[in-house]
N, C-alpha and C positions, 0 to 999 in steps of 0.2 A: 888176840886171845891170850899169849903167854904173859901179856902185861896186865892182864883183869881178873881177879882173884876170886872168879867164879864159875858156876858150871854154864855148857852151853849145850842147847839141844836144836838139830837142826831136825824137820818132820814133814812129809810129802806123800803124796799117794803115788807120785812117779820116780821118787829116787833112785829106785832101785832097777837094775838089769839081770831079768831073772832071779829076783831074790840079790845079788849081788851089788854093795856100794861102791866100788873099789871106781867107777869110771869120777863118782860125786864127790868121794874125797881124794881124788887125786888134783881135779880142776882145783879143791877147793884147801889143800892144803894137810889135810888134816891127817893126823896119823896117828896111833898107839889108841884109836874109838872106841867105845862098844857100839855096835850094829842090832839094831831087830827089824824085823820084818812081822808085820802082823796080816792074815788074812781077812779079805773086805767080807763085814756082815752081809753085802747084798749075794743071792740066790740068783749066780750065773750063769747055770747051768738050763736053770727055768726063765729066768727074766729074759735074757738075752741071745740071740744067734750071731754067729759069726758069719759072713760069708765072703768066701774070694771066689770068684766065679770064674768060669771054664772058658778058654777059647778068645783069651784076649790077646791082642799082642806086646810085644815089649813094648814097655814104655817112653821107649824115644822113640817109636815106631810114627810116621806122620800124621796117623788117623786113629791114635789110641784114643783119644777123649771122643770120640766122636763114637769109637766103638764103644766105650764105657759107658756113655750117655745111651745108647741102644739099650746096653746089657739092663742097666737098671731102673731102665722106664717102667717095667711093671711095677717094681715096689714101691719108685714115689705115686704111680699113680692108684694103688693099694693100700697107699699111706694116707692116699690125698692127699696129699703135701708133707706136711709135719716131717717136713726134713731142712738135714743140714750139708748140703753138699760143698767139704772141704779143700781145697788145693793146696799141691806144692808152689804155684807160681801166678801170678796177675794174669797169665796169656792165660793159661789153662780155664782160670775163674770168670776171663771174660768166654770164651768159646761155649763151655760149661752155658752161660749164661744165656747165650747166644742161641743153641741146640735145643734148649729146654724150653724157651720162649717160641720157638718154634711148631716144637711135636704139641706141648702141651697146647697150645692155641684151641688143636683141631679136636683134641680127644678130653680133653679138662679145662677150659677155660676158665674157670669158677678157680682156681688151684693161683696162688701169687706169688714169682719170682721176684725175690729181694737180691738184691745184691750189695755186698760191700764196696763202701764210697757212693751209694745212693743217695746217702744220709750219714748221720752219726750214729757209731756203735751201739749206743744204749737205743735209740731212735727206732735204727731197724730191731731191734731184740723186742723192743714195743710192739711193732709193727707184725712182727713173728706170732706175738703171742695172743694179741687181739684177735689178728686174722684167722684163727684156728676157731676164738670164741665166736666171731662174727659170720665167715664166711666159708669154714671146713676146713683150712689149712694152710699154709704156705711153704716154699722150697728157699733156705738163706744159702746163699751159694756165696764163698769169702775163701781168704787165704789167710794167711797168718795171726791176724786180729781174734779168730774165732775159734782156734785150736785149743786157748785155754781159758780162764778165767769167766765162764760162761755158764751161767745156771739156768734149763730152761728144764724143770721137772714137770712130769706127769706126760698126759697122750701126745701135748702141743708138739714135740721131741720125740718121735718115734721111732726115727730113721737115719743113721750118719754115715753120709761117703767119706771116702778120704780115697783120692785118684793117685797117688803114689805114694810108697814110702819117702817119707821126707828127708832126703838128703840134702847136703845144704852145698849149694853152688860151688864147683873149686877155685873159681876165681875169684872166693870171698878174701881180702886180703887176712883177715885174721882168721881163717880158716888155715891160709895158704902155712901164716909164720908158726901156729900150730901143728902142720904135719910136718913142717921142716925142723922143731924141734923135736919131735917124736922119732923122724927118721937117725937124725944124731945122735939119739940114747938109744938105737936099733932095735926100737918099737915097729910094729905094725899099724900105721896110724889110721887105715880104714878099721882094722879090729878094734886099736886101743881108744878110739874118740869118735872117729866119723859114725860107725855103726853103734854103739851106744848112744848116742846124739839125736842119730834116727828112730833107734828104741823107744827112748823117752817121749821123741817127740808124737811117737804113736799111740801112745801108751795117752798121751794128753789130749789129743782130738778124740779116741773114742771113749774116752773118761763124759766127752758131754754126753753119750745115750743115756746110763743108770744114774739115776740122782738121788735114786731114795727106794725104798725097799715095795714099794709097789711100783717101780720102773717098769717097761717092756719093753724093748722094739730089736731092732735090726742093725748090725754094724757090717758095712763092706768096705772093703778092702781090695780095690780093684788089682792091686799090682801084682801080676805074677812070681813073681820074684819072690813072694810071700811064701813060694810052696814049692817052684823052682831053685832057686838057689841055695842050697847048701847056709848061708849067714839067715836064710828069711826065718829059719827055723827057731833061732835067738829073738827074732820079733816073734813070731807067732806064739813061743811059750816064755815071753814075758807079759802077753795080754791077760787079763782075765779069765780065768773057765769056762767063760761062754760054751755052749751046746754053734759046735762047728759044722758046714756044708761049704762045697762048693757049688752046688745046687741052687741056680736062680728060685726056679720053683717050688721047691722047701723052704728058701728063706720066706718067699710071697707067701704062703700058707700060716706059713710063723707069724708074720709078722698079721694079718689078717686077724689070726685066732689071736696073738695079744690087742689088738684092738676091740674084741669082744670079752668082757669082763667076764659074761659069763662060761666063756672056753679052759678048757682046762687040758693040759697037754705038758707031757715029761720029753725031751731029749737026752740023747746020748751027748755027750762035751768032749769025748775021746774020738768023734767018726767023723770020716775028711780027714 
């Protein structure tokens, strides 16, 4: 940059950490910027619910996905499909897979689990979107592939899990020589990287629910940690305005009445 004698602008809808640059341009070098921050046109307040639901357990816990898979059976099956249920890890996406394939047999049959590595990317995203026109709906259940770069607007898309905050493994080696340079300049390397890191990367899986200003559906957030810990609170208000519950059964109703064009219905975005 200092050898190119012109301007540069870097632009994203997940740059920032709470309104704040400072994690993007530290990674990325850059210093003496101007910063802005613009708010998103879409209406999240009305389009959108947030839900972390009540009564899970930790998530290293042995049977958290299993419990997760309980907690939000009623909204995929509310949704009839037209979901996207996201992972942190291949294990999880398969068991996910696995649970889903099973309840749903007995109670929605009709409803079709896609899973990442079935096919190819664009393939199943096809497969997603036809299955909504053709047969009511489908659930894409994937990990990493599907968290960004993924356009699937209007009802087909109504619904997105994401089953933990995405932390990124410590035994990633360039994870690792990351926090050991942090810790040397007597950083806090979970504050100053790992939890911005995770931010962002939350911040870009439920980016696939609103796509356009006639959006609607439902975004969960399975991980308690969301509302328990003290750092979750940095993720929670760097998401979007969404109208917030931890209420299974408010989000189901929500998400129901956005299914219906003709429903009309205001949220609070401060409650929870």
């Amino acid at each position: 940059m200092a050898s190119s004698p012109r301007s540069w602008v870097f632009t994203s809808a997940t740059l920032a950490v709470q309104g704040d640059f400072t994690h993007y341009q530290e990674a990325m070098g850059l210093h003496d910027i101007a910063s802005y921050c613009w708010d998103s046109p879409f209406d999240y307040p009305n389009q959108a619910m947030l839900c972390c639901p009540t009564d899970l357990p930790d998530p290293n816990n042995a049977d958290y996905t299993d419990r997760l898979v309980d907690a939000v059976l009623p909204l995929i099956q509310a949704a009839q499909g037209r979901t996207f249920f996201l992972c942190t890890s291949l294990r999880a996406m398969q068991r996910v897979r696995s649970q889903l394939e099973t309840r749903l047999a007995f109670h929605q049959p009709e409803i079709q689990i896609l899973c990442q590595g079935d096919a190819a990317k664009n393939e199943l995203l096809r497969r997603f979107r036809e299955n909504d026109k053709d047969h009511g709906g489908a659930v894409l259940v994937g990990s990493q592939s599907f968290w960004e770069g993924v356009d699937v607007p209007g009802e087909a898309l109504s619904l997105v899990i994401i089953d933990k905050l995405p932390f990124a493994a410590p035994d990633d080696p360039v994870l690792s020589a990351r926090i050991d340079a942090l810790n040397r300049q007597g950083k806090n390397a979970f504050m100053h990287y790992q939890l911005p890191h995770a931010v962002i990367n939350v911040k870009q899986g439920a980016g696939r629910l609103i796509r356009s200003e006639q959006d609607q559906g439902v975004l969960v957030i399975g991980d308690p940690r969301l509302v328990t810990k003290a750092y979750g609170k940095k993720v929670w208000r760097s998401l979007p305005p969404m109208a917030r519950t931890r209420d299974i059964a408010e989000a189901e109703t929500f998400l129901i009445q956005s299914l219906n064009l003709n429903a009309s219905v205001s949220y609070d975005c401060e409650s929870a």
